[in-house]
C-alpha positions as CSV (number, residue, x, y, z in Angstrom):
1,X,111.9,-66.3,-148.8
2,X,113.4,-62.9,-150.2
3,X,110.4,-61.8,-152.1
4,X,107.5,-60.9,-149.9
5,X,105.3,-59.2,-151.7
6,X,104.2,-58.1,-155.5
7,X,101.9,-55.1,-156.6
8,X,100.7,-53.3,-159.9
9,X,99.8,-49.9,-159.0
10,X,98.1,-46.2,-160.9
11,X,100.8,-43.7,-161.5
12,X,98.2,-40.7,-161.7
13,X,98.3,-38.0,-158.9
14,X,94.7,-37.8,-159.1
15,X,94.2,-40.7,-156.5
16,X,97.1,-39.4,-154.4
17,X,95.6,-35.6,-154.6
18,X,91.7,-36.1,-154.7
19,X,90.8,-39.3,-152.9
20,X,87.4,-37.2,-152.2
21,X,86.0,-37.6,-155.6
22,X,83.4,-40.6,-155.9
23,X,84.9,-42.2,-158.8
24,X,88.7,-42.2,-157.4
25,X,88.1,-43.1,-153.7
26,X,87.8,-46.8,-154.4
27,X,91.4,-46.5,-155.6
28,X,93.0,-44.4,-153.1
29,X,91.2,-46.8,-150.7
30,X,92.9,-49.8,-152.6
31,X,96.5,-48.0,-152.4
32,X,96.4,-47.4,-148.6
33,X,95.3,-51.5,-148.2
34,X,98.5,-52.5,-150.7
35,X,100.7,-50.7,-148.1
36,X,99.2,-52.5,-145.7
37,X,99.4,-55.3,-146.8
38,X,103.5,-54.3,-148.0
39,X,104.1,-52.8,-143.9
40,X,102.8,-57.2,-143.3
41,X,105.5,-58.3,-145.0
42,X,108.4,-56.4,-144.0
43,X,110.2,-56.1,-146.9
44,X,113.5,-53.8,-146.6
45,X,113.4,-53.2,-150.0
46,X,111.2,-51.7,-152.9
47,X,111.9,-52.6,-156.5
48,X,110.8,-50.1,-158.4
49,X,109.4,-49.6,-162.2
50,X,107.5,-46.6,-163.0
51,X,106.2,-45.8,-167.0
52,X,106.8,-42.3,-166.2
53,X,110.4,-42.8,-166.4
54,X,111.3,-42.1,-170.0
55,X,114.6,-43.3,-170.6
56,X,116.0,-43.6,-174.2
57,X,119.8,-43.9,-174.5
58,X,120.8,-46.8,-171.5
59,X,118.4,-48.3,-169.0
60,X,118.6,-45.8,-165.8
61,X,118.7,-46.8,-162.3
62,X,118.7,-44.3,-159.6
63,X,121.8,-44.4,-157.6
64,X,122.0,-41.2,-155.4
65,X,121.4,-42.4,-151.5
66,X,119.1,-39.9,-150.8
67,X,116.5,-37.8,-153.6
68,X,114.7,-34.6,-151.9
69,X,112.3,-32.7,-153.4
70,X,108.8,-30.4,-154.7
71,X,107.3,-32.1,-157.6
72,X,104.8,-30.5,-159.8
73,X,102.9,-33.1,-162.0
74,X,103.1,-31.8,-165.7
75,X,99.3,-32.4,-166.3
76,X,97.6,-32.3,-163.3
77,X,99.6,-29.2,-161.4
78,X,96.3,-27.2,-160.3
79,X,95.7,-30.2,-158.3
80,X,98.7,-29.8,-155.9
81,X,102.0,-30.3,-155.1
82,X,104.2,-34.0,-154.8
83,X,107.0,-33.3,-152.0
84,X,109.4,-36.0,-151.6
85,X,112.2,-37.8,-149.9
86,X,113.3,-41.0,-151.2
87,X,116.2,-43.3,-150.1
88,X,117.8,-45.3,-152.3
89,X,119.6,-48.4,-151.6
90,X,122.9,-48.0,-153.4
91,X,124.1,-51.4,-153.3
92,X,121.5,-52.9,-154.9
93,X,120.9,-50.4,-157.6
94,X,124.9,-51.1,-158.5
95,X,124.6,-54.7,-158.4
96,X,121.6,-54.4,-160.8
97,X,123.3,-52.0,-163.5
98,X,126.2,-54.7,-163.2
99,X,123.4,-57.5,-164.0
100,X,121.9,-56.0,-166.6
101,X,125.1,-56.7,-168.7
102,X,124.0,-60.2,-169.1
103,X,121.3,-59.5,-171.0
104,X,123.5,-57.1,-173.2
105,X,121.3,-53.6,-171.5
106,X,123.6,-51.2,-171.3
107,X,122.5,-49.5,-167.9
108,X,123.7,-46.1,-165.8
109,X,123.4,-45.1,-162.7
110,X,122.0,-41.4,-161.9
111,X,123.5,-39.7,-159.2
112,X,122.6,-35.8,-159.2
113,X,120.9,-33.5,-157.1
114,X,117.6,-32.6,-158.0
115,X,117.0,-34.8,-160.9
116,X,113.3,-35.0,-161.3
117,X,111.9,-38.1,-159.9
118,X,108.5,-39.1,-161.9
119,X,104.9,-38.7,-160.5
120,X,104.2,-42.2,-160.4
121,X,107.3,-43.2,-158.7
122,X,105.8,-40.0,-156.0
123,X,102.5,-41.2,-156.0
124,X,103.4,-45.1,-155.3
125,X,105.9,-44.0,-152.8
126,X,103.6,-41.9,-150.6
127,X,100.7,-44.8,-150.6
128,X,103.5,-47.8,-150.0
129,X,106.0,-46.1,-148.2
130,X,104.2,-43.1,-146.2
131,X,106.9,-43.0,-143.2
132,X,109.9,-43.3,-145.8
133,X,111.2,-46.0,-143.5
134,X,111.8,-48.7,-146.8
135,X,115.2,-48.1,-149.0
136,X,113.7,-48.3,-153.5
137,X,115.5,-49.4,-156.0
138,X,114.3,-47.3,-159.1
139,X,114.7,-48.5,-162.6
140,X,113.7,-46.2,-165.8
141,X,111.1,-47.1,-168.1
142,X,113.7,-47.6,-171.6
143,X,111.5,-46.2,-174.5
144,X,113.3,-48.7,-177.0
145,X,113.1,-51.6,-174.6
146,X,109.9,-54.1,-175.2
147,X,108.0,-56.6,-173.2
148,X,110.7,-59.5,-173.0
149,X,113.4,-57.0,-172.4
150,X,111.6,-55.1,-169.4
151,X,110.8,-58.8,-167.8
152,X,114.5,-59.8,-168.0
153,X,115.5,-56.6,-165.9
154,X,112.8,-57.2,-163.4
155,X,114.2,-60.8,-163.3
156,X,117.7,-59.7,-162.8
157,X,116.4,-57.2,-160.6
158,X,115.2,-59.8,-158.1
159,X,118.3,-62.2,-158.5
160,X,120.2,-59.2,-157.9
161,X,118.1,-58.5,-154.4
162,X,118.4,-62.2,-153.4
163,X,122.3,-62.3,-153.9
164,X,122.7,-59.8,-151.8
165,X,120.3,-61.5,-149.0
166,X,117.4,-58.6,-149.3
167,X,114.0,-59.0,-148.4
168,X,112.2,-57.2,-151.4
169,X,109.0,-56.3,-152.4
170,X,107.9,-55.6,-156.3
171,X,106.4,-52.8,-157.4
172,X,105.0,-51.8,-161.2
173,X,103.5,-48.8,-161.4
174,X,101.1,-47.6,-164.6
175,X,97.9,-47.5,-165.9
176,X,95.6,-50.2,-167.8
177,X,93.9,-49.1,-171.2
178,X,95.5,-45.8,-172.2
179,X,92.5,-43.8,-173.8
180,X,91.9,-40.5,-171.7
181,X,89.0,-38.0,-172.6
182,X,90.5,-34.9,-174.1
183,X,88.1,-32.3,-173.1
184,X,87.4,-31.1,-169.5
185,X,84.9,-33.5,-167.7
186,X,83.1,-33.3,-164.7
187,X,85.2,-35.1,-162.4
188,X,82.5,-36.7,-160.0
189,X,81.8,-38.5,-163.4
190,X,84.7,-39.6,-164.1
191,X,84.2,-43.4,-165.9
192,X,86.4,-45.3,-168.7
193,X,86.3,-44.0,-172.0
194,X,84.9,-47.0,-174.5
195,X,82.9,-50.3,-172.8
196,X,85.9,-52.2,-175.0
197,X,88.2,-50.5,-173.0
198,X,86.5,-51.9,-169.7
199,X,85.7,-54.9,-171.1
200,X,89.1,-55.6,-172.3
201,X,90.8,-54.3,-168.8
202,X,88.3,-56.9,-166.8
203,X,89.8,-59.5,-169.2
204,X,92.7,-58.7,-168.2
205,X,92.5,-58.6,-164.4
206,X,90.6,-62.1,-164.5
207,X,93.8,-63.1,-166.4
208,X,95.8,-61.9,-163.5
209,X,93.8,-63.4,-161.0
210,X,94.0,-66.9,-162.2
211,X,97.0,-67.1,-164.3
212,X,99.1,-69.2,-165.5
213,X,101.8,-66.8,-166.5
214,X,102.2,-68.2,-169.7
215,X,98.7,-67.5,-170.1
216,X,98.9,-63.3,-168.7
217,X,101.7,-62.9,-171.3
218,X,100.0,-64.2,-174.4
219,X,97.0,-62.0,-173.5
220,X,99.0,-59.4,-173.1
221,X,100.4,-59.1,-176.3
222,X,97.0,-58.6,-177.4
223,X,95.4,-56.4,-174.8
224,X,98.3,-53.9,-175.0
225,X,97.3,-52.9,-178.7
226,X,93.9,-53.4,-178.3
227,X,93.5,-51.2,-175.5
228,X,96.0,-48.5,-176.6
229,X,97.5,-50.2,-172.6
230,X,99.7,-47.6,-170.6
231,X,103.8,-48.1,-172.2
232,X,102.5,-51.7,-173.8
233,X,102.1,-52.5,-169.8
234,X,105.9,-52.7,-169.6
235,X,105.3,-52.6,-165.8
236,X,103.2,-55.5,-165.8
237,X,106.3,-57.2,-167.1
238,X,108.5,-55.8,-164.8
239,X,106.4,-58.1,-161.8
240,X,106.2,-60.6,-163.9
241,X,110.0,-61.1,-164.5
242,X,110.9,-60.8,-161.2
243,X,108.1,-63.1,-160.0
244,X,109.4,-66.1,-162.5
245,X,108.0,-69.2,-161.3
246,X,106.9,-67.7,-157.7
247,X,103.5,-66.2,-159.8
248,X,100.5,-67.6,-157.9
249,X,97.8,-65.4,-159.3
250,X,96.6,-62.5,-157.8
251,X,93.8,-60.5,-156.0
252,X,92.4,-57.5,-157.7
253,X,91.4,-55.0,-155.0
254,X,90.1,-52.1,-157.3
255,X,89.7,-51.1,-161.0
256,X,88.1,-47.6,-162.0
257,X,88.9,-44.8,-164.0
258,X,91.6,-42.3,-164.3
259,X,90.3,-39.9,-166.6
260,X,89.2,-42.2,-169.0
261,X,91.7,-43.8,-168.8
262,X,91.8,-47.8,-167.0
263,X,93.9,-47.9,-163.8
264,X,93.9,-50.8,-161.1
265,X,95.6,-51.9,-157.7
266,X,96.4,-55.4,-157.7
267,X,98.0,-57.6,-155.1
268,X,100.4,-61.0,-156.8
269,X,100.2,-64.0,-154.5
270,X,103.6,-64.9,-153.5
């Protein structure tokens, strides 16, 4: 079968550049399992939706074959720096902007040197991909663009990937609830901001883990408000539209904070 493999992963830095603090470990932990478990099923392919992405105008796809760089994360530089090399498979990032036309998206393909690749595309590459050995297909997070919109690309995404005989791997990278503490905290302390928010991220995750997918999008639209979620978990819909009816629930293997804020690695049965 095409699609291998399925994951929701953190966009923060924070896991990525202080896996030694208590709170974070469990995450970082959880990362390096999901590219285990990703290096087990051999995909040649990553598809690729990151909230950091801020797109506006057209839904943007990367599209140069090979992205080098020295990120600086805009909020957590004193931490360290995010050096990169990415390579992009072409094909499929031109079949997809071709796709996308069906579902009348205008999309556009970015092919420039040294256009700034986000921090959670970084982070999710260097825990899933740490040898650089797997080609990504990178799709922009469209600012207009809503929940059914986002899980129609990740749908044509993956037709897109099986027409062209891929094996593929999904990847939606973002946070849970969205609430982050606004004053300087102790980091070994680190927790999530409200019990609502925890309560209503565990809802959430259980939702996941059982399904159906009917069921994770109707809770959904009521979690995302509720829990001020991370771009209305647009990346969440991402997997789920390129799943369609291959969802099988999924295994949760960590949920903690990111500076108040709700973050999780989870694994989709496929």
């Amino acid at each position: 079968m095409p699609l291998v493999a399925a994951v929701l992963v953190p966009g923060s830095p924070l896991h990525l550049l202080r896996p030694d603090n208590p709170p974070w470990a469990p995450l970082a932990n959880a990362y390096h399992s999901a590219g285990a478990l990703l290096a087990a099923a051999n995909p040649e392919v990553l598809l690729v939706y990151s909230t950091q992405w801020l797109a506006v105008l057209d839904e943007l796809w990367q599209t140069r074959a090979r992205v080098q760089g020295l990120h600086v994360d805009e909020n957590w530089y004193e931490y360290g720096d995010l050096p990169f090399d990415i390579a992009i498979d072409t094909t499929l990032a031109a079949a997809c902007i071709e796709g996308t036309a069906s579902l009348g998206v205008r999309s556009k393909g970015v092919d420039y040197d040294g256009f700034p690749i986000d921090t959670g595309t970084l982070v999710a590459n260097h825990f899933l991909n740490p040898h650089g050995k797997l080609r990504l297909v990178i799709a922009s997070n469209n600012l207009y663009h809503d929940w059914q919109t986002t899980q129609q690309l990740g749908a044509v995404a993956a037709r897109a990937a099986e027409g062209l005989g891929r094996r593929y791997a999904v990847v939606g990278i973002g946070g849970l609830s969205g609430t982050i503490f606004r004053e300087e905290i102790d980091l070994a302390s680190d927790h999530i901001a409200s019990p609502t928010d925890d309560r209503l991220n565990r809802e959430l995750l259980d939702c996941l883990r059982t399904g159906p997918a009917d069921r994770v999008q109707t809770f959904c639209a009521g979690y995302a408000p509720a829990a001020r979620a991370d771009m209305g978990m647009k990346h969440l819909a991402w997997i789920m539209g390129a799943l369609g009816d291959h969802y099988r629930g999924a295994q949760v293997l960590a949920y903690g904070p990111s500076y108040g804020s709700g973050a999780a690695v989870v694994n989709f049965h496929c």
